[in-house]
C-alpha positions in Angstrom: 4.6 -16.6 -6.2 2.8 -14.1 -3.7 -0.7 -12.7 -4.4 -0.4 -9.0 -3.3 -3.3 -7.6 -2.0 -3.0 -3.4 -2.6 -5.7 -1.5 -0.7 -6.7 1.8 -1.8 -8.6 4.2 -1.8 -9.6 6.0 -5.4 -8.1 9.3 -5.9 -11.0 12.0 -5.3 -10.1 15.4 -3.8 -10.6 15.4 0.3 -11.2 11.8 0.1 -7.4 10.7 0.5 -4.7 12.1 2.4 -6.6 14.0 4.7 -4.5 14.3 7.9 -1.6 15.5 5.2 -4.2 18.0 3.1 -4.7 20.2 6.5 -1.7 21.4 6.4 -0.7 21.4 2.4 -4.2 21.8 0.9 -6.0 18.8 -0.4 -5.3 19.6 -4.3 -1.5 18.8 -2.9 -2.6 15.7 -0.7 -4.6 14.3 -4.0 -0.9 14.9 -6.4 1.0 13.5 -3.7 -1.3 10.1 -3.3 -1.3 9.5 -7.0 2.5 9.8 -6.7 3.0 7.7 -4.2 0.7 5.0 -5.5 2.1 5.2 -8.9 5.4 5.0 -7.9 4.7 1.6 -5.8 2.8 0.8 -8.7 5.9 0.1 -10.9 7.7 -1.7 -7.9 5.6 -4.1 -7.2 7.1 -7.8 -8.5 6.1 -8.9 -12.1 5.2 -12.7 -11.2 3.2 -11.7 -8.5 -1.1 -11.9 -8.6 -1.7 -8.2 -8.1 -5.6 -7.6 -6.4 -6.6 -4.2 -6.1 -8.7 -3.6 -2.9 -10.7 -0.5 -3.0 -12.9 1.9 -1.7 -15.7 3.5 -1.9 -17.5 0.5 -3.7 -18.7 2.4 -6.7 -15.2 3.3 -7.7 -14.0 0.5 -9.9 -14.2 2.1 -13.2 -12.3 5.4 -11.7 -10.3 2.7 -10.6 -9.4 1.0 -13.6 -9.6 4.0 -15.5 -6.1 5.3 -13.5 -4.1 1.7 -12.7 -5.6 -0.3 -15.9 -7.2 -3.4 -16.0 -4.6 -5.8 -16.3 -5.1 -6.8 -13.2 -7.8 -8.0 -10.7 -9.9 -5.0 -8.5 -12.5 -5.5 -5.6 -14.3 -3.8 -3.3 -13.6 -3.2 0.3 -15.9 -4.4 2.7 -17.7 -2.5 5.1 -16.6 -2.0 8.5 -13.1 -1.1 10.8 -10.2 -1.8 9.1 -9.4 -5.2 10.5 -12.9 -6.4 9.4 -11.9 -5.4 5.7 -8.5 -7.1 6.1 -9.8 -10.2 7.1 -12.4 -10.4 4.3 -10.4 -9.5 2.0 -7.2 -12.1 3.2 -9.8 -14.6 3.2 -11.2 -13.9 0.2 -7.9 -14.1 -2.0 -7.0 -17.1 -0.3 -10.3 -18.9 -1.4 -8.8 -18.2 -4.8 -6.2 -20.1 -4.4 -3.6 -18.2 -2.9 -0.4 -19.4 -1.7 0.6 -16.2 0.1 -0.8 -13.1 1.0 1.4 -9.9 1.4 -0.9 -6.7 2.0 0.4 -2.9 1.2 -1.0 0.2 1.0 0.1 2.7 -1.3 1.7 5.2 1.1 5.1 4.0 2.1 7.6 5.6 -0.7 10.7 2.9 0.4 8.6 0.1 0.3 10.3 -1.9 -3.1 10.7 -5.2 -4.9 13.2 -5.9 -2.2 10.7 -6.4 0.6 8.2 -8.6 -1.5 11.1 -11.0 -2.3 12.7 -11.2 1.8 8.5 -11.7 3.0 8.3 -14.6 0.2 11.2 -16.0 1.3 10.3 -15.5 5.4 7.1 -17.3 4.8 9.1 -19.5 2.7 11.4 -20.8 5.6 9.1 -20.6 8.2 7.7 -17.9 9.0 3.6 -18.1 9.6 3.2 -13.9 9.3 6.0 -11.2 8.5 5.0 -7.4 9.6 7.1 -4.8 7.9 6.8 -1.9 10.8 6.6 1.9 10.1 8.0 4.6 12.1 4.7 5.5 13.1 3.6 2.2 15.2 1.6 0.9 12.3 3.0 -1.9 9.6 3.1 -1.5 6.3 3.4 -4.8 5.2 1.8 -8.1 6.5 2.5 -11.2 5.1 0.6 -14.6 5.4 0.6 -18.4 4.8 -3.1 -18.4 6.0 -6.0 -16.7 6.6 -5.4 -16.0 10.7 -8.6 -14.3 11.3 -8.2 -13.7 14.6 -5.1 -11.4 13.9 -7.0 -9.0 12.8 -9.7 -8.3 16.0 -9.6 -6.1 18.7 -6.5 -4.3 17.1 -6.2 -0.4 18.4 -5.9 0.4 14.5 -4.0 4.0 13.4 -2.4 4.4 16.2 1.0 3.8 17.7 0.1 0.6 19.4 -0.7 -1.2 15.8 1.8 -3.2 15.7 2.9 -4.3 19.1 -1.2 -5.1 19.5 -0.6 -7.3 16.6 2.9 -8.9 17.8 1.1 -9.7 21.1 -2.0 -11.3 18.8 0.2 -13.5 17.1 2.1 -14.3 20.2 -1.4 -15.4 21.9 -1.9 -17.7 18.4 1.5 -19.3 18.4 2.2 -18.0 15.4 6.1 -17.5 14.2 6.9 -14.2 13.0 9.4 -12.3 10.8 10.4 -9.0 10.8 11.2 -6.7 7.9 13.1 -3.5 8.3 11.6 -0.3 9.9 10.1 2.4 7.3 8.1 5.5 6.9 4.3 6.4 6.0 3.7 9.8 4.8 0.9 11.1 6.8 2.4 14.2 7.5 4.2 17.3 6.0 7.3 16.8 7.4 7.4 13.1 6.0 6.6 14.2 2.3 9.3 16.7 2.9 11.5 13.7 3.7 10.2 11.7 0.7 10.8 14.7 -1.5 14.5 15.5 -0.1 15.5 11.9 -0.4 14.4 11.9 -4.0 11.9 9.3 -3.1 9.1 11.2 -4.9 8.4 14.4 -7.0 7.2 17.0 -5.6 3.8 17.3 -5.8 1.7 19.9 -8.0 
């Protein structure tokens, strides 16, 4: 059973979604992050241990408040993005995780499908599976152990995310898995996509 970790940022107007909110407004960005997290929200494997990463640090209740508190929430850490990674890997692996698999909330194919072939990479081998986006980036990792040193001197956000990260893992003999090829929305033209393939509502 994989612990999921599920980064996020809380849902505050020109806080999310910004790169998307110049061009649609951020009233639209804000509806179309809540949709897109909600909707991974229900995908996400029932016998999995769910830990919601979030930012800023004083939004746990806001947190809470929208995704409920069945499940376990902590703060971000400070710093670049593989800085928060690697605290937070580490962290739910000192709680006794098996597996790690780490998601955002803004990739509207991502489904219980994915969860079950990363479980079953690291299962059979596999020391880190990436599920790569369309954009350069991943939006899936998956782990059997901490591998700190994955995460530094990554070029993060840009198109050289992941094959920084393939050639990191190369350098730490690592073996690794590859999931199919999807999409982030980041952009107009990609929530267009979401919308026309009925992968979301549009948003309000």
């Amino acid at each position: 059973m994989p612990t999921i970790l599920l980064f996020l940022k809380a849902p505050r107007r020109k806080h999310v979604k910004t790169r998307l909110a110049h061009k649609v407004g951020p009233e639209r960005a804000l509806s179309t992050y809540r949709a897109l997290v909600e909707r991974q929200w229900r995908d996400l494997p029932h016998d999995a241990t769910i830990e919601v990463h979030y930012t800023p640090r004083d939004a746990e209740f806001e947190m809470k408040q929208w995704l409920g508190h069945e499940h376990e929430y902590y703060p971000q850490s400070d710093g670049e993005l593989g800085s928060r990674l690697t605290d937070s890997v580490a962290g739910a692996f000192s709680r006794g995780a098996k597996t790690v698999i780490c998601i955002g909330g803004d990739c509207p194919e991502l489904n219980a499908s994915h969860f079950e072939q990363t479980t079953a990479m690291l299962n059979s081998g596999d020391d880190v599976v990436f599920g790569p986006s369309e954009d350069g980036g991943y939006y899936l990792i998956g782990l059997k152990t901490p591998e700190k040193a994955l995460f530094q001197d990554i070029p993060w956000s840009t198109r050289s995310t992941l094959k920084s990260s393939l050639e990191q893992a190369d350098k730490l003999g690592l073996r690794v898995g590859l999931l199919e090829t999807l999409y982030d929305i980041d952009e107009a033209s990609e929530l267009e996509r979401a919308i026309n393939e009925g992968l979301i509502e549009p948003p309000t």
